[in-house]
C-alpha positions in Angstrom: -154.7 183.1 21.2 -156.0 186.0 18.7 -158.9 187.0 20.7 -157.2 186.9 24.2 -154.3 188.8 22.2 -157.1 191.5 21.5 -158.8 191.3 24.9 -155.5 192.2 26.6 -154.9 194.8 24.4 -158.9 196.5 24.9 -158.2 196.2 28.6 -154.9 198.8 28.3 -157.3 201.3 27.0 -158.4 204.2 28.7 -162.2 204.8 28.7 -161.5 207.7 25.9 -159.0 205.4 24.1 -162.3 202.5 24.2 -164.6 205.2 22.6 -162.2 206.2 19.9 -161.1 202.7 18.8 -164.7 201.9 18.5 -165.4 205.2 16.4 -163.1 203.6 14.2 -165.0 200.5 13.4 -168.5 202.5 13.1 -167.2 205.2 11.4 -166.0 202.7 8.3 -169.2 200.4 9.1 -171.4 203.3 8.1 -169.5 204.9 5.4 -168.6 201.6 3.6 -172.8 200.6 3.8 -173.3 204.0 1.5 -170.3 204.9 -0.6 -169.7 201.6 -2.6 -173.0 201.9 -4.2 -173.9 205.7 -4.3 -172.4 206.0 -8.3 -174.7 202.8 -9.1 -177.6 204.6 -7.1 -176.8 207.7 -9.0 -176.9 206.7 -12.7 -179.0 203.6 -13.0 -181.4 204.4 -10.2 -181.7 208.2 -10.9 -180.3 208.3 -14.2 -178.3 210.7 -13.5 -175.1 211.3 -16.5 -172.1 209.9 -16.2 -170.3 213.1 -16.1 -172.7 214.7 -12.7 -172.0 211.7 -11.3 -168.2 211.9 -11.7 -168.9 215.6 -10.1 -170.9 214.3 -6.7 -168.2 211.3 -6.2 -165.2 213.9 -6.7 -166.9 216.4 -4.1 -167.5 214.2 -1.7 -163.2 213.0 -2.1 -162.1 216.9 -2.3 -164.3 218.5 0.7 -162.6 215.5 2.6 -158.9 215.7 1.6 -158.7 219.2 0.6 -159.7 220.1 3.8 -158.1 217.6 6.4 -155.9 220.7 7.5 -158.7 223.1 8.1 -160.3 220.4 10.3 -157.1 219.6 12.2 -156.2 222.9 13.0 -160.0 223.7 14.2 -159.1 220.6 16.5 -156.0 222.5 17.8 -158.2 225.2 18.7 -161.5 224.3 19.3 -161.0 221.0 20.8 -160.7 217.7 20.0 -164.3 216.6 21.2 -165.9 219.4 19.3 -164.6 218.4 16.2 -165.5 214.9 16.1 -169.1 215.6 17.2 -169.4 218.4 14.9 -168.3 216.1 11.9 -170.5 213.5 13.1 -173.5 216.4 13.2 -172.8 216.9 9.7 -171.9 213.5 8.2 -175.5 212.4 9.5 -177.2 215.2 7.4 -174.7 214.0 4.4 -176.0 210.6 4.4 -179.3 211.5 4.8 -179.3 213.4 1.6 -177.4 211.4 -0.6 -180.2 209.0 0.8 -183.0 210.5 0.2 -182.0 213.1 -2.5 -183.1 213.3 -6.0 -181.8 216.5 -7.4 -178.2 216.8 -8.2 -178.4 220.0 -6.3 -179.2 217.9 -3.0 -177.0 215.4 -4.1 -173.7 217.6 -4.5 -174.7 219.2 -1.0 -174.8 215.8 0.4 -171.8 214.6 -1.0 -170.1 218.1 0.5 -171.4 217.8 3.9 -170.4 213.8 3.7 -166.6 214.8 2.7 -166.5 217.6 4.7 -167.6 215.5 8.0 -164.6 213.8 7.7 -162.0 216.1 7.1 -163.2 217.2 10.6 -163.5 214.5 12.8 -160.3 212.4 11.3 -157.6 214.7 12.2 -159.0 215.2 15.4 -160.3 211.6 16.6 -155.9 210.7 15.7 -154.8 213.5 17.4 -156.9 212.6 20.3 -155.8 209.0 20.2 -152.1 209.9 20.3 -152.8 212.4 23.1 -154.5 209.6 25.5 -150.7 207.2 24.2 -147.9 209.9 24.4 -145.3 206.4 25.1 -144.4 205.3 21.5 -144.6 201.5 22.2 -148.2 202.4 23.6 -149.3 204.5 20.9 -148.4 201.6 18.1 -150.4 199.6 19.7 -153.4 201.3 20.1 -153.5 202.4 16.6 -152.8 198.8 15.3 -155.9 197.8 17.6 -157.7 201.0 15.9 -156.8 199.5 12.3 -158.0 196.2 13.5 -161.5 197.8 14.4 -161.7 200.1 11.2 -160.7 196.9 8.8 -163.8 194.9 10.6 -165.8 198.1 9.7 -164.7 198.0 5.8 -165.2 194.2 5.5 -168.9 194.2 7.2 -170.2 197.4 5.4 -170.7 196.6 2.1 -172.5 193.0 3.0 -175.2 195.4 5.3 -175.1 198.0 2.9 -175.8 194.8 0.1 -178.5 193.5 1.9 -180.1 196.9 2.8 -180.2 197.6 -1.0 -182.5 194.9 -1.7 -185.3 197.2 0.0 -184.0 200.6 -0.8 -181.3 202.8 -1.2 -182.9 205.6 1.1 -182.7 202.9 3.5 -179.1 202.3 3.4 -178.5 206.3 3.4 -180.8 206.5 6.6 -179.3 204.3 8.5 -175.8 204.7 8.1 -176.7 208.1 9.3 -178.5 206.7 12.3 -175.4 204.9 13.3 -173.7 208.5 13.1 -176.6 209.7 15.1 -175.7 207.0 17.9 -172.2 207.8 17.9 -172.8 211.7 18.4 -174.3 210.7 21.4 -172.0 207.9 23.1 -169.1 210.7 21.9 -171.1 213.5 23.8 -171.7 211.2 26.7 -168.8 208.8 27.4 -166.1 211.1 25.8 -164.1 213.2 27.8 -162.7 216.7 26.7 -159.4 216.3 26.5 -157.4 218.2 29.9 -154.6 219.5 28.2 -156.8 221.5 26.0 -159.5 222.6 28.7 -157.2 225.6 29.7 -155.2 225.9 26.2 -158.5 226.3 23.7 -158.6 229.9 22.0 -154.7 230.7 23.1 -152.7 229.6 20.3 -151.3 231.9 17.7 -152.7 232.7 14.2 -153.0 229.6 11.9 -151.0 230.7 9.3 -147.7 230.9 11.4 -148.6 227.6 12.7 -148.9 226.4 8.9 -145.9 228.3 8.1 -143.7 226.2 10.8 -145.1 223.0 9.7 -144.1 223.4 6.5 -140.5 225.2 7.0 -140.1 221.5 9.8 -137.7 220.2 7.3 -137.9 216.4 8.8 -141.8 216.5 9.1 -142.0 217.6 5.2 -139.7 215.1 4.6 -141.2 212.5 6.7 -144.8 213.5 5.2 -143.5 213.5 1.0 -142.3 210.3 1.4 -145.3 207.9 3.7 -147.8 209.7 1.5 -146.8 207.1 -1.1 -148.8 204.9 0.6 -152.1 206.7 0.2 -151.1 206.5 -3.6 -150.3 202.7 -3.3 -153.6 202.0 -0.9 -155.9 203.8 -3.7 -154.8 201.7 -6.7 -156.1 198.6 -5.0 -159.7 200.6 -5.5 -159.0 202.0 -8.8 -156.6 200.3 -11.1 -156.9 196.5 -10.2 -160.5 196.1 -10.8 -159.8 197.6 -14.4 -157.5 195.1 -14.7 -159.4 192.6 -13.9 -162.3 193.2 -16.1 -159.6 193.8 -18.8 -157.4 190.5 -17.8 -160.5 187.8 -16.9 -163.8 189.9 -17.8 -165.1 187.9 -14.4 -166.2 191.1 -11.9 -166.5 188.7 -8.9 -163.1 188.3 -8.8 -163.1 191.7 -7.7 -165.3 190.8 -4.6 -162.5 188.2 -3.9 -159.5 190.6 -3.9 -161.3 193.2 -1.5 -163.0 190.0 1.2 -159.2 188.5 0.8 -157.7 192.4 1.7 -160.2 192.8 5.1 -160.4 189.8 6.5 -156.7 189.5 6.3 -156.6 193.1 8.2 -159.3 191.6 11.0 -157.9 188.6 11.6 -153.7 189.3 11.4 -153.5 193.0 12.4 -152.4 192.3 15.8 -149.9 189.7 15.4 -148.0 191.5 12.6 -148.0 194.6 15.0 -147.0 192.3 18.1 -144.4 190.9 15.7 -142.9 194.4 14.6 -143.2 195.1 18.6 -141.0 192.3 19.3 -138.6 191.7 16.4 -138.5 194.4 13.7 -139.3 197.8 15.5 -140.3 201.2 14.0 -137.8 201.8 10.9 -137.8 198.5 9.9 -141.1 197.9 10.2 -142.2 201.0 8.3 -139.4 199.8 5.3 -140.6 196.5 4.9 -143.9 197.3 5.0 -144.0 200.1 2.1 -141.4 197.7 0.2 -144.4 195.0 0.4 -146.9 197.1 -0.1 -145.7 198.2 -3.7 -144.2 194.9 -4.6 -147.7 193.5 -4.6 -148.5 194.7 -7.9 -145.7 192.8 -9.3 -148.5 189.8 -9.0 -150.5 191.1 -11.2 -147.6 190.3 -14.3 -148.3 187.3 -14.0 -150.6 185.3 -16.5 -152.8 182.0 -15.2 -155.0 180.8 -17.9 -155.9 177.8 -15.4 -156.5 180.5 -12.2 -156.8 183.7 -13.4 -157.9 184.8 -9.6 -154.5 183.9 -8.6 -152.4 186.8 -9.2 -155.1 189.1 -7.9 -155.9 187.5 -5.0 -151.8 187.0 -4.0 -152.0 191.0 -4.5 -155.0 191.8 -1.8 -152.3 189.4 0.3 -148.7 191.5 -0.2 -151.2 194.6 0.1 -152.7 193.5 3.5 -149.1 192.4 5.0 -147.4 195.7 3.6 -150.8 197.6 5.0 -150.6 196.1 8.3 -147.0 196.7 8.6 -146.9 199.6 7.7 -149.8 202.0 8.7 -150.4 201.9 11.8 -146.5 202.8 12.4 -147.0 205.9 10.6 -150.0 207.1 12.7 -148.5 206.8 15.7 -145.1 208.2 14.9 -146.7 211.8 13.5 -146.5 212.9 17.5 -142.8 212.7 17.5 -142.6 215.9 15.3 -144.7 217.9 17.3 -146.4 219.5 20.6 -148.8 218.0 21.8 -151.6 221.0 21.8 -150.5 220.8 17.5 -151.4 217.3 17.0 -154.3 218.0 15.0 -153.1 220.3 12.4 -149.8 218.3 12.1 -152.3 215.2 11.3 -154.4 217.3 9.1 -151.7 218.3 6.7 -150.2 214.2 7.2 -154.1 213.4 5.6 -154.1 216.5 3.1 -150.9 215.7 1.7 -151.8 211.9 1.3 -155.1 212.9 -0.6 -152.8 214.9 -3.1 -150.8 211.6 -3.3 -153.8 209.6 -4.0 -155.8 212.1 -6.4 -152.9 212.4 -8.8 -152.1 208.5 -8.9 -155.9 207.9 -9.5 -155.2 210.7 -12.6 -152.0 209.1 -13.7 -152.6 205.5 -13.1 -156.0 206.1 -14.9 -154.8 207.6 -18.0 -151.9 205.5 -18.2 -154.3 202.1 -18.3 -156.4 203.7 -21.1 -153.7 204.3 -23.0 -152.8 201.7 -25.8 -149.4 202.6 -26.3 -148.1 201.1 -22.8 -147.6 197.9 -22.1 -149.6 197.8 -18.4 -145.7 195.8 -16.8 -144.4 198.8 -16.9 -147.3 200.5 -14.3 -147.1 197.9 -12.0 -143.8 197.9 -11.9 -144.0 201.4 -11.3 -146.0 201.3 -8.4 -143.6 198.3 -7.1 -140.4 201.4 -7.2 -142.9 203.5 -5.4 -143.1 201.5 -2.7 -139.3 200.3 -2.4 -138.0 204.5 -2.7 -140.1 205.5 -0.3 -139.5 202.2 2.4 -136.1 203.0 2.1 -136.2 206.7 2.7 -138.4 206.6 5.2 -135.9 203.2 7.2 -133.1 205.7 6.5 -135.4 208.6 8.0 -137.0 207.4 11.0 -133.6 205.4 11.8 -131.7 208.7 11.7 -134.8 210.7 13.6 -134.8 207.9 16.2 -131.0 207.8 17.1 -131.1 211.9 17.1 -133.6 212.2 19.6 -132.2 209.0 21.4 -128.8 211.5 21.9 -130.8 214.1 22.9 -132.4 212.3 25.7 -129.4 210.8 26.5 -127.2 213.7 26.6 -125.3 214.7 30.2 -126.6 218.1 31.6 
């Protein structure tokens, strides 16, 4: 049933929409073989400081989410196709130096070029996508098959990275920059440029009016402030629950168990959840519960099991997944409703820069709020829990609202 699910699905895609969804699953197979072990490699293998190392790792973030607009708009005017094979031109010279490099001069360069591959060939690769889908029900599907592929990617990474390490590190950088390296060239061969840019590249107006209307588009802001909580939700999985599990249990492979329980939950349920949203919930619901979930799966970590201390970690990775799967996909797809389609790009970019904000000041706060002794850690949790539940219902009562609008507008006698 699941795979012939997925087979159907695969078959709906254009030959463009079958590169792209694939992207998705190398691009997180190669970055998820490097990334989870570079601050390791960096201070036990090279000894570099604690504080340098904090330096490379923030780099690599901030040339990625800082810059998510930049690379979106290039998208809008450049073309789509050029931006994804220029990021993946420079992501394999990132890897290859964080591989290979032993200065932190080459390091910070490498980390740079790495962050800065993405920030242009993200925006882009979405935009793209929700070119080849412009029919909404279409569109949700395709990115849910596109989450599907990028979760697979995330949960086999680190196991190839894992076993790569056990020859070298070099190794590991090398290669995911090889798979990089064969993606350039099945994206320079098999990918077409995108029509309705062929005759509309190096027309548009200056980018800073284009900036200046996406951020005066009262609904878009609106739309963007609020599903950028879940970039802040999604990171805390990364950041604050494996503190609290070596501060709860002191047992580090519980960790493991929280992230295998999180991906193979995205692999193997992505498309019935979506199928079930198709069928039963629909957009605005779907986006509500699914942020609602999302945040109330911290709420599990309250709990205290002396006799399975896994427990409440492990029923988090599971409310995260379910909000995650409901929720995500839905908000990719629905950016193109705000826009034209020869803006998707920069509209996506500032979706993504936005969201990194989100996540770099709840990494900050969330951080500092753990170390602190004077706060008891219910109170962050259930923090995160009101995030989630605010922004579900804002964004129900949004895209409801948004939805009926345009519905009148399509409906409206001439």
């Amino acid at each position: 049933m699941f795979s012939r699910h997925i087979l159907k699905d695969w078959a709906l895609l254009s030959p463009a929409g079958r590169v792209l969804v694939i992207n998705g699953f190398t691009f997180n197979l190669g970055f998820y073989m490097l990334l989870p072990y570079l601050a390791d490699h960096l201070q036990h293998n090279l000894g570099i400081s604690g504080w340098y190392v904090g330096v490379i790792i923030g780099l690599r973030v901030l040339s990625q989410q800082g810059m998510y607009l930049v690379g979106g708009t290039l998208g809008d005017r450049l073309g789509y196709k050029r931006l994804i094979l220029l990021g993946c031109a420079i992501r394999i010279v990132g890897f290859t130096l964080l591989g290979i490099g032993q200065t932190v001069p080459i390091l910070l360069l490498g980390a740079f070029c790495s962050g800065f591959a993405g920030a242009l060939f993200t925006p882009s690769s979405q935009a793209y996508l929700a070119s080849e889908y412009p029919e909404q029900r279409a569109r949700d599907r395709v990115f849910a098959l596109q989450n599907l592929t990028s979760g697979a990617g995330m949960l086999l990474g680190p196991l190839v990275g894992l076993t790569l390490l056990y020859f070298d590190f070099a190794l590991v950088g090398i290669i995911s920059a090889g798979l990089f390296s064969v993606l350039f060239v099945i994206q320079w061969r098999y990918l077409p440029e995108l029509e309705s840019q062929k005759s509309t590249i190096h027309t548009h107006s200056q980018f800073w009016r284009q900036w200046g209307q996406m951020l005066r588009h009262k609904t878009f802001i609106q739309f963007v402030m609020c599903s950028s909580v879940y970039h802040l939700l999604f990171h805390q999985l990364y950041i604050a629950v494996p503190h609290e599990i070596r501060l709860v249990t002191q047992d580090v492979t519980i960790i493991t168990w929280v992230f295998a329980t999180s991906s193979i939950m995205g692999v193997l349920m992505q498309m019935p959840v979506s199928r079930f949203v198709e069928s039963n919930l629909g957009t605005a619901r779907g986006i509500g519960f699914g942020m609602a979930i999302m945040g109330s799966c911290y709420l599990w970590i309250n709990i205290n099991l002396p006799w399975f201390p896994a427990l409440p970690f492990i029923l988090c990775a599971v409310f995260f997944s379910l909000g995650s799967m409901l929720v995500f996909p839905l908000l990719g797809a629905y950016i193109p409703k705000f826009c034209e389609p020869k803006e998707l790009g920069s509209y996506y970019g500032l979706y993504s820069c936005v969201g990194g904000v989100y996540a770099f000041i709840g990494n900050i706060s969330t951080g500092w709020l753990l170390s602190s002794t004077n706060i008891d850690h219910i109170w962050i949790w259930s923090g995160l829990a009101g995030f989630g539940l605010i922004s579900g219902i804002l964004l129900y009562k949004q895209v409801s609202s948004h939805t009926k609008h345009q519905s009148t507008l399509l409906f409206r006698p001439l």
